[in-house]
Structures are given as structure tokens and as C-alpha cells.
N, C-alpha and C positions, 0 to 999 in steps of 0.2 A: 737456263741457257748458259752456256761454257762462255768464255769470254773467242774472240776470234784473235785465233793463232796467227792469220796473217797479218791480222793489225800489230800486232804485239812487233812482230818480226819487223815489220817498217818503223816501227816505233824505235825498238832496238839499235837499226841499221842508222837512221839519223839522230839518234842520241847519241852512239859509240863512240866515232872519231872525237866529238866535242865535251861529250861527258864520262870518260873513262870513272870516273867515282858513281856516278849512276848507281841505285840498289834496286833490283827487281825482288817482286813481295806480292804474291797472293793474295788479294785482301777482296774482299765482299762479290765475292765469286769472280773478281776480273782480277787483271794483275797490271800492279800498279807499281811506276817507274819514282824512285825517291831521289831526290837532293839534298845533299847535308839532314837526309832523314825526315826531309818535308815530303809529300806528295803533290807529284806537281802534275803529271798527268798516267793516265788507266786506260789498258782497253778494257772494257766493262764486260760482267757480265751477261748486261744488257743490251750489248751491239754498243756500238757505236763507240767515241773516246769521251772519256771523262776528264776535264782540265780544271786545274786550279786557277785561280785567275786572281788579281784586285779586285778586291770589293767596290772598292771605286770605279773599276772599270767592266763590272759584271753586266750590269744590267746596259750599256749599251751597245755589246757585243750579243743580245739576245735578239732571235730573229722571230720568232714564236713559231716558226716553221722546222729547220734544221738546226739552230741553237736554242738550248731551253734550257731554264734554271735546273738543275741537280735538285732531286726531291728523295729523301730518304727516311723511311721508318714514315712516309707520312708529313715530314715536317720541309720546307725550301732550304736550302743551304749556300747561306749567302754567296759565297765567293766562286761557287763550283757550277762545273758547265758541261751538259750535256752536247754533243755535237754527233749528229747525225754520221752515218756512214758512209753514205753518199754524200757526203761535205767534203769528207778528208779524203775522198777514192784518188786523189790530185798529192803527187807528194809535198810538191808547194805547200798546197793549203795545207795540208798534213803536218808540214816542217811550222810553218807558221802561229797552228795551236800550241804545238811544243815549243816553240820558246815562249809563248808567252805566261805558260805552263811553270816554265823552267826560272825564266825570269821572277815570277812570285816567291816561287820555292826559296830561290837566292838569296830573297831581300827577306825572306824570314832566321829567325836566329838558329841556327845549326842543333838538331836533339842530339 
């Protein structure tokens, strides 16, 4: 499955005024929005958005319904977060994953 183009596009649209340095990147069949070369949040190949988040604050923003731990190759990946499609169909909510997204990215050291 392709990643959804119009997720990308809202993603875009509320990332651009505020993060002009923003890098878009193809990565693991979805495309995913960088900061200082972190990955902070993806529309996924697999529907929905994919966010980076605190480790420390990963597991209480999971719902085990429309948020679910990031699972890859098999293995959980601490910090990362699946969020439903129907979570973010709201641009609010939508703006709200991304910064928290963005916010991580930040606080990590620039590649």
C-alpha cells in the first residue's frame, strides 16, 4: 500500500509556514517529514501517521484502539506511534501529533 497523498499534503500544509527547513524523504514505503534530519513524523505506507514521540511519553499516549506502538521488521519501537486515520481526519488533532512529532525531533541533536 502507497502511503496517502492526502495525508502527506496536510501534513505539508501545517508543517510549511512553521517549518520551512522541513526535508520530505521516502522512507519505508511512506514519506516521511525530517527535522534537523530527525524523523519526526510519516504518512505511512500503511495508512495512517506515523510520529516520533518521547520515550517517556510513548506509552501514555497509546490507546490500544487508534494509537498503537510502531512495530517494525517484527520487533516494538520504543518511541514511535502509530495513529490511526481516523484520529487525525480533524486538522487539530492532525496539527497536534505533529508537533509533538516535531517537538522530539528538536530536542534531538541535529544529523
Amino acid at each position: 500500500m502507497a502511503y496517502d497523498e492526502e495525508l502527506a499534503e496536510r501534513i505539508r500544509d501545517l508543517l510549511g509556514p512553521v517549518l520551512p527547513e522541513t526535508v520530505e524523504k521516502k522512507m519505508f514505503g511512506g514519506l516521511a517529514f525530517l527535522v534537523g534530519g530527525n524523523m519526526a513524523v510519516a504518512a505511512s505506507g500503511k495508512g495512517g501517521l506515523m510520529v516520533r514521540v518521547d520515550p517517556d511519553q510513548a506509552e501514555g499516549l497509546v490507546d490500544g484502539k487508534q494509537v498503537a506502538p510502531m512495530v517494525m521488521g517484527g520487533r516494538p519501537m520504543r518511541n514511535w506511534l502509530r495513529v490511526d486515520s481516523a484520529l487525525v481526519a480533524d486538522d487539530d488533532v492532525l496539527e497536534q501529533w505533529i508537533q509533538r512529532g516535531v517537538a522530539y525531533a528538536r530536542s534531538l541533536p541535529p544529523k
